[in-house]
DRENZARO-279610 format. One record per residue (C-alpha): x, y, z; residue in three letters. Coordinates in Angstrom, 2 decimals, decimal comma, padded with zeros to 5 digits. Layout:
BEGIN
ATOM       X       Y       Z type
ATOM       X       Y       Z  ALA
...
END
This chain:
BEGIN
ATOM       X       Y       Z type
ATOM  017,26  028,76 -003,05  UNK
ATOM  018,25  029,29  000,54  UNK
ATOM  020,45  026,40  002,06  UNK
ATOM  017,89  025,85  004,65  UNK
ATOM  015,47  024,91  001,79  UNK
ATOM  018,12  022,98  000,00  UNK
ATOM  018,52  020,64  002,92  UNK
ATOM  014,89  019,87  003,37  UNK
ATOM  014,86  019,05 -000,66  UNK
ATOM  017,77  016,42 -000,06  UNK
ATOM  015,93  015,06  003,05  UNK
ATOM  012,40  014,82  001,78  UNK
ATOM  014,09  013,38 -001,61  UNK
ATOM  015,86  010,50  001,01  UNK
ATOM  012,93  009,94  003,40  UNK
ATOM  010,64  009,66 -000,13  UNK
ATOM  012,73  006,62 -001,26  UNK
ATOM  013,44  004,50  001,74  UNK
ATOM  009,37  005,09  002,06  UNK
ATOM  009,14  003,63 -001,23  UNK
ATOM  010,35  000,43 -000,22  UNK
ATOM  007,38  000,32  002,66  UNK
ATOM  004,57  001,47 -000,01  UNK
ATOM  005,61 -001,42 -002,54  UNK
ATOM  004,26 -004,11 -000,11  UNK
ATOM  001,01 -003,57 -000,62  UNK
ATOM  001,17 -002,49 -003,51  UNK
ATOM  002,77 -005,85 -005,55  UNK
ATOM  000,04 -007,34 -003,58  UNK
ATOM -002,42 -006,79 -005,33  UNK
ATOM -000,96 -005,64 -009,04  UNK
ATOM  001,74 -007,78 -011,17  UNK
ATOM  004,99 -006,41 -010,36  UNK
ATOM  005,30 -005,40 -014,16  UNK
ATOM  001,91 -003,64 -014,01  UNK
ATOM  002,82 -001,62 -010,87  UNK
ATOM  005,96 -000,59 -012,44  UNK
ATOM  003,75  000,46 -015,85  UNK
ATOM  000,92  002,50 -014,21  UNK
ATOM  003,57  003,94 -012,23  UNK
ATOM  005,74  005,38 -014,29  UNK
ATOM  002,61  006,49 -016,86  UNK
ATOM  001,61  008,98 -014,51  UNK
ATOM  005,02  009,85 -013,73  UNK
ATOM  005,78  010,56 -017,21  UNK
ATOM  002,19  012,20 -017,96  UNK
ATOM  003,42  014,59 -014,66  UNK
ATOM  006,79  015,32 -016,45  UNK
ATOM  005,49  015,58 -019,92  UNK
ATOM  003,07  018,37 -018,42  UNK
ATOM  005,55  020,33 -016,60  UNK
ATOM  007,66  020,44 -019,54  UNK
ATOM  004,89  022,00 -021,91  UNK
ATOM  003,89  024,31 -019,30  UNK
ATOM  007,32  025,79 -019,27  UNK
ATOM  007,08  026,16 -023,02  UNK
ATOM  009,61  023,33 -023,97  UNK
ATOM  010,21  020,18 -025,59  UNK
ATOM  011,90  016,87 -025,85  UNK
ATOM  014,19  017,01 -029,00  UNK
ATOM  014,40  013,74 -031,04  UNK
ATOM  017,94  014,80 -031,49  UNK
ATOM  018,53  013,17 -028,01  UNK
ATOM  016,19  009,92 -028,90  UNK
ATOM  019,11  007,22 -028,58  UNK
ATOM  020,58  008,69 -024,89  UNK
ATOM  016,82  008,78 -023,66  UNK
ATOM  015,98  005,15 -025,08  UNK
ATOM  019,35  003,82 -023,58  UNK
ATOM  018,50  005,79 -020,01  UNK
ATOM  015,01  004,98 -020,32  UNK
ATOM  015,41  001,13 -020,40  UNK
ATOM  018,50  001,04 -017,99  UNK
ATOM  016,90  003,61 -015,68  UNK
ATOM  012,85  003,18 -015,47  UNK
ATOM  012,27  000,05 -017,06  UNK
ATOM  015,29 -002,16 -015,70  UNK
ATOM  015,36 -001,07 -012,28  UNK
ATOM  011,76 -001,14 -011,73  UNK
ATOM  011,17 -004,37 -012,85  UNK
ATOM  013,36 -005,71 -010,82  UNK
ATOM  012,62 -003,23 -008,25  UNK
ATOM  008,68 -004,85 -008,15  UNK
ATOM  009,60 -008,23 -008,95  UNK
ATOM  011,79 -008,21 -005,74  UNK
ATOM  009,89 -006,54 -003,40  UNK
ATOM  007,27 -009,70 -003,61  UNK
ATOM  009,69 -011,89 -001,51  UNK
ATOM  011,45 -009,67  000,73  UNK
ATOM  010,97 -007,38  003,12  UNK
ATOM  011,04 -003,43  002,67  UNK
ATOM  013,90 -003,13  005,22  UNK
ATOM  016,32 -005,52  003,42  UNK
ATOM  015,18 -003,86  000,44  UNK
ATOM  016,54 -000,28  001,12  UNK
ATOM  019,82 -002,11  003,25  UNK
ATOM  020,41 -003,53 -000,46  UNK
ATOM  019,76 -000,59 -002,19  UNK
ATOM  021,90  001,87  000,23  UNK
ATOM  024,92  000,33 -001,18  UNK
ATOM  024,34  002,22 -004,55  UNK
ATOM  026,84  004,76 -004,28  UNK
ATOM  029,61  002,15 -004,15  UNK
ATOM  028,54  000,37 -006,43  UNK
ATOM  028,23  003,42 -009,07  UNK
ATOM  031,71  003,91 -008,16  UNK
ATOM  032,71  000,64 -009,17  UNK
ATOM  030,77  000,62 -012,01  UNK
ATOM  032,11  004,02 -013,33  UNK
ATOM  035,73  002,81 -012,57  UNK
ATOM  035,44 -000,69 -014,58  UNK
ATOM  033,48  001,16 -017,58  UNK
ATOM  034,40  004,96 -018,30  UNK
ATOM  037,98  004,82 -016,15  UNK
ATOM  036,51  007,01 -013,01  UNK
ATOM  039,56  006,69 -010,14  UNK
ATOM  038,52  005,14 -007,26  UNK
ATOM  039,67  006,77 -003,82  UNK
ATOM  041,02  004,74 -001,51  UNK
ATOM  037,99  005,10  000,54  UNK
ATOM  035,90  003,70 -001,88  UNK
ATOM  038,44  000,63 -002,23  UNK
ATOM  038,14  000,62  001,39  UNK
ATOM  034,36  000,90  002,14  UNK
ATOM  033,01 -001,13 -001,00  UNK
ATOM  033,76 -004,56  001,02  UNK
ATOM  032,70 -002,96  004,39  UNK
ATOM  029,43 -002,58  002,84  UNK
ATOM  029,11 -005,48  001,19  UNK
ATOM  029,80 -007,60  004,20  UNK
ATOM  026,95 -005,66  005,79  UNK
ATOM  024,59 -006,37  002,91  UNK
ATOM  025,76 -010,24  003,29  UNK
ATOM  025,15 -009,98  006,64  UNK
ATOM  021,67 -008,95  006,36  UNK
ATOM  020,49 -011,35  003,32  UNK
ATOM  022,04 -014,20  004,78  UNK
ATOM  021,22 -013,54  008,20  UNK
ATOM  022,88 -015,76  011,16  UNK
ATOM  021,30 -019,04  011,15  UNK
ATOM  023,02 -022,33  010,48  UNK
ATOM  022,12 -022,92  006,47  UNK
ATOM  022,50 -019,86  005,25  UNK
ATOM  020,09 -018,88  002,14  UNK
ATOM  019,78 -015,94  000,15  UNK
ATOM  015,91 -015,07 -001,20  UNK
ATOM  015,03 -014,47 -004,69  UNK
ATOM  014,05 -010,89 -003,63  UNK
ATOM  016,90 -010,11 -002,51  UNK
ATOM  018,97 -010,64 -005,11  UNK
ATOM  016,20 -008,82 -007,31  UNK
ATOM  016,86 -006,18 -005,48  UNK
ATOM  020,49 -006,11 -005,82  UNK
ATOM  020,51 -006,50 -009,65  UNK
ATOM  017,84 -003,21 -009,15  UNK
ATOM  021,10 -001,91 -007,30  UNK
ATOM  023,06 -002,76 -010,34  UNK
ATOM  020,67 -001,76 -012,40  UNK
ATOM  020,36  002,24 -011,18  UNK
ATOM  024,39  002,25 -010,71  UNK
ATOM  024,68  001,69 -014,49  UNK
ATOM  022,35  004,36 -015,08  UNK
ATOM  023,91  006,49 -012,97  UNK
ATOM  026,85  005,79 -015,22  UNK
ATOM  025,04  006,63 -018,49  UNK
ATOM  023,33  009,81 -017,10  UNK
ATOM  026,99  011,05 -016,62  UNK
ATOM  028,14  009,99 -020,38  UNK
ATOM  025,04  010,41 -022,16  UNK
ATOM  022,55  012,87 -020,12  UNK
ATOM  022,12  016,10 -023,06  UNK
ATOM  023,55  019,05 -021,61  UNK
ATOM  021,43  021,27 -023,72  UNK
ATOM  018,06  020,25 -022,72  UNK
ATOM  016,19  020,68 -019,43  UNK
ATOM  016,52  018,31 -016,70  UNK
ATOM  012,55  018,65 -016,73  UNK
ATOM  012,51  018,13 -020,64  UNK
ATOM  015,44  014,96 -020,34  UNK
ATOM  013,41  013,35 -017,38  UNK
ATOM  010,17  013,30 -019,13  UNK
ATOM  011,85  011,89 -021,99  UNK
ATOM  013,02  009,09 -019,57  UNK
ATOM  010,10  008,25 -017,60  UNK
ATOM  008,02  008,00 -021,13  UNK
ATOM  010,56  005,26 -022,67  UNK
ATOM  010,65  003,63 -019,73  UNK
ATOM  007,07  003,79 -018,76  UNK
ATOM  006,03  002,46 -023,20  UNK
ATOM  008,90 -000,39 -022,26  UNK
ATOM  006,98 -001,40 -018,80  UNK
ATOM  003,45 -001,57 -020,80  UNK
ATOM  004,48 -003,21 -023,51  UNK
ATOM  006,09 -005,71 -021,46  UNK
ATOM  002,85 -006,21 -019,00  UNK
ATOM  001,21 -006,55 -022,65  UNK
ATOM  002,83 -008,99 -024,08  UNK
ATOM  002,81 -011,38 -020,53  UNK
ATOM -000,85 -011,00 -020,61  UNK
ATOM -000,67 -009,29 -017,46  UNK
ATOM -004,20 -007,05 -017,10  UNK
ATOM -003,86 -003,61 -015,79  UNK
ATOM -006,12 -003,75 -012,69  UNK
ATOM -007,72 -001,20 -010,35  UNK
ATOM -005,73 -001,83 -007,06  UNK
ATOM -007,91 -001,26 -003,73  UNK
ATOM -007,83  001,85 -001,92  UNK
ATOM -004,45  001,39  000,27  UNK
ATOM -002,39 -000,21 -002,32  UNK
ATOM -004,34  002,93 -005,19  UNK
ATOM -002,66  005,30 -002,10  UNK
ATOM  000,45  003,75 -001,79  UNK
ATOM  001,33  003,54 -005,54  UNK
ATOM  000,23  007,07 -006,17  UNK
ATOM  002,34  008,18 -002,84  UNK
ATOM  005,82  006,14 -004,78  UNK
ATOM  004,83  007,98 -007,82  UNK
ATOM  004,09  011,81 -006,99  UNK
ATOM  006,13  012,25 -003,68  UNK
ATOM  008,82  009,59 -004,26  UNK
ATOM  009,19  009,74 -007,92  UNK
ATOM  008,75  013,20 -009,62  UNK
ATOM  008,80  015,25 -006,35  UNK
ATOM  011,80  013,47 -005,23  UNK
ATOM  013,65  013,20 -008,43  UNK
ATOM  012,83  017,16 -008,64  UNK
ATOM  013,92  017,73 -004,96  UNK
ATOM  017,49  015,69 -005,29  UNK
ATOM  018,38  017,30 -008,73  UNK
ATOM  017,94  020,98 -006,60  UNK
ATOM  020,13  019,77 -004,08  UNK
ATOM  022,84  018,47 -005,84  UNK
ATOM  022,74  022,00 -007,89  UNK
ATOM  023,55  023,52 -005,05  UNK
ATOM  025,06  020,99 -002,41  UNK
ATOM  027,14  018,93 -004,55  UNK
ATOM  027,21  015,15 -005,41  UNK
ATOM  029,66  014,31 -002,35  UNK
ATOM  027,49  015,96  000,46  UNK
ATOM  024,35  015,36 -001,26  UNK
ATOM  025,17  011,13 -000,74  UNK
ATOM  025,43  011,50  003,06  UNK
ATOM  021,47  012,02  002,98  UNK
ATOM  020,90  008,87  001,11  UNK
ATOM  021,83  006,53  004,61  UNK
ATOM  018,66  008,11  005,63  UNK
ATOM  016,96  005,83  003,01  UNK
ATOM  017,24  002,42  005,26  UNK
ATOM  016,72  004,51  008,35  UNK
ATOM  013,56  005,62  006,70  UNK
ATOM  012,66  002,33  005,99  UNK
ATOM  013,23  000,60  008,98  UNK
ATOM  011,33  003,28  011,24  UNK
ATOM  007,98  003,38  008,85  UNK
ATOM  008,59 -000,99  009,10  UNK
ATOM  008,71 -000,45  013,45  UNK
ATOM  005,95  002,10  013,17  UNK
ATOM  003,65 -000,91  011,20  UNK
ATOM  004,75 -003,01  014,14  UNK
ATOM  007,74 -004,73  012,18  UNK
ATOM  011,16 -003,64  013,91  UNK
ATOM  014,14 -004,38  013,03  UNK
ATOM  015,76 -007,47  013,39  UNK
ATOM  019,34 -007,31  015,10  UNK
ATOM  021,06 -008,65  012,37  UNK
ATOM  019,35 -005,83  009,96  UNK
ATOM  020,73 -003,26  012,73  UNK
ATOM  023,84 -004,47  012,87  UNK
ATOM  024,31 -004,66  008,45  UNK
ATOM  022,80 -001,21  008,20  UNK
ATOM  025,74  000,13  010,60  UNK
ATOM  028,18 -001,24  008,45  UNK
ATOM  026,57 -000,34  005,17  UNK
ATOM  025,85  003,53  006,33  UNK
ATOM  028,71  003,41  007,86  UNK
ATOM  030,90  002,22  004,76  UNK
ATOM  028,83  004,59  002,52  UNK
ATOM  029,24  007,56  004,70  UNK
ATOM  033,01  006,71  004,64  UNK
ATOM  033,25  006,89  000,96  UNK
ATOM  030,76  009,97  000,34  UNK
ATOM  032,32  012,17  003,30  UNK
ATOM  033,10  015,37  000,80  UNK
ATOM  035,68  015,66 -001,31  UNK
ATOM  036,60  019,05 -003,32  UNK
ATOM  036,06  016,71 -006,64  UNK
ATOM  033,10  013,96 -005,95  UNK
ATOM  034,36  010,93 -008,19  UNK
ATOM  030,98  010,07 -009,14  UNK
ATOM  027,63  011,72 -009,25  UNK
ATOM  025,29  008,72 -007,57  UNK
ATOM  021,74  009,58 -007,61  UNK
ATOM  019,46  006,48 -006,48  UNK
ATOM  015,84  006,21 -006,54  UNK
ATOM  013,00  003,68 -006,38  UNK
END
């Protein structure tokens, strides 16, 4: 793979997830957040499950306990939080939030499996969280934090820890194409059966929302997921991360485009945040931690 092509997989991987965040609007509109996350990550899975018989392989049961634990953290705990927040807040907070993942998957990896922490990271982890205060709190006089967002941060949470697990537990003698279908069908079972059991009814969204949902699942789930894993290959962890401020800046310009700009308080936390995160991720010849976000 030429490094041209390796650079547009990181970048359409990026520009796919901070889109995400703009596609979920409509789509929590009209589904429960539970159901969205479901359907989702059915076709996802279906998608995965294909590819991996077409290239003549399969999931071994040998791995069932990494890809239940990986399944729930990564598909089913993110994504319900992931859905459940973006009903009360916007899709621009949303990826500010989220941008901070590579921090906090350094933080997590340092309190639970020993990873050192550079002294960037020290240093950047409460630049970036002051710029993700800054933009959930905003600058009036009572200052409030919304239910979304702090969905969306326990998301965060959520995909560091996985990012965490992938590293301990992800086989290293099965496909990543075999592994990730694996994944995205635990999560996707957990999802239904938790839509089930809420009574939640799998509807038939309308035609935008239908789009938008199908959009999250093909280009910024198994495309993307696909795309990211090729870059890293060849890229590495540490420069692969810089792409991932594009996320929020992806965000923000699809939210101006739909005649929402940014506020100046969101402008002024995503400096800080891609600033912070840039900081920490700026190459190293041994990347601490292999953070790989997605929505």
């Amino acid at each position: 793979m030429s490094l041209a092509f390796t650079y547009f997989c990181v970048l359409f991987a990026a520009i796919q997830w901070g889109a995400n965040f703009n596609l979920a609007i409509p789509v929590v509109a009209e589904m429960p957040p539970v159901v969205a996350g479901a359907t989702r990550y059915l076709l996802a899975a279906l998608i995965m499950l294909t590819l991996t018989y077409i290239r003549g392989e399969h999931v071994p049961l040998r791995h069932a306990r990494a890809y239940v634990v990986l399944g729930l953290v990564g598909v089913f705990g993110f994504n319900l939080l992931f859905f459940l927040g973006m009903q009360s807040t916007s899709a621009v907070n949303g990826a500010l939030i989220m941008a901070l993942n590579p921090l906090l998957t350094a933080l997590i990896a340092w309190a639970t499996i020993g990873e050192r922490l550079h002294m960037r990271q020290w240093l950047a982890f409460p630049i970036g969280l002051a710029g993700v205060a800054i933009v959930v709190l905003g600058a009036g006089a009572h200052l409030e934090i919304s239910h979304g967002d702090i969905l969306i941060f326990l998301a965060s949470l959520s995909w560091a820890a996985y990012n965490v697990c992938v590293k301990k537990m992800m086989p290293t003698d099965t496909s990543g194409i075999a592994s990730t279908a694996a994944i995205m069908t635990v999560g996707a079972l957990a999802l239904t059966l938790v839509a089930l059991l809420s009574g939640e009814h799998f509807v038939m969204p309308g035609q935008h929302a239908a789009m938008a949902l199908l959009i999250m699942t093909i280009g910024g789930g198994v495309l993307a997921y696909l795309c990211w894993n090729a870059g890293i290959r060849r890229l590495g962890a540490g420069r692969a991360a810089i792409f991932l401020n594009l996320v929020p800046v992806t965000s923000m310009v699809i939210a101006a485009m739909e005649g929402v700009p940014p506020t100046a308080i969101q402008l002024t936390g995503a400096a800080l945040v891609i600033g912070a995160v840039s900081f920490a991720s700026w190459p190293r010849q041994q990347p601490a931690v292999n953070a790989t976000p997605t929505t």
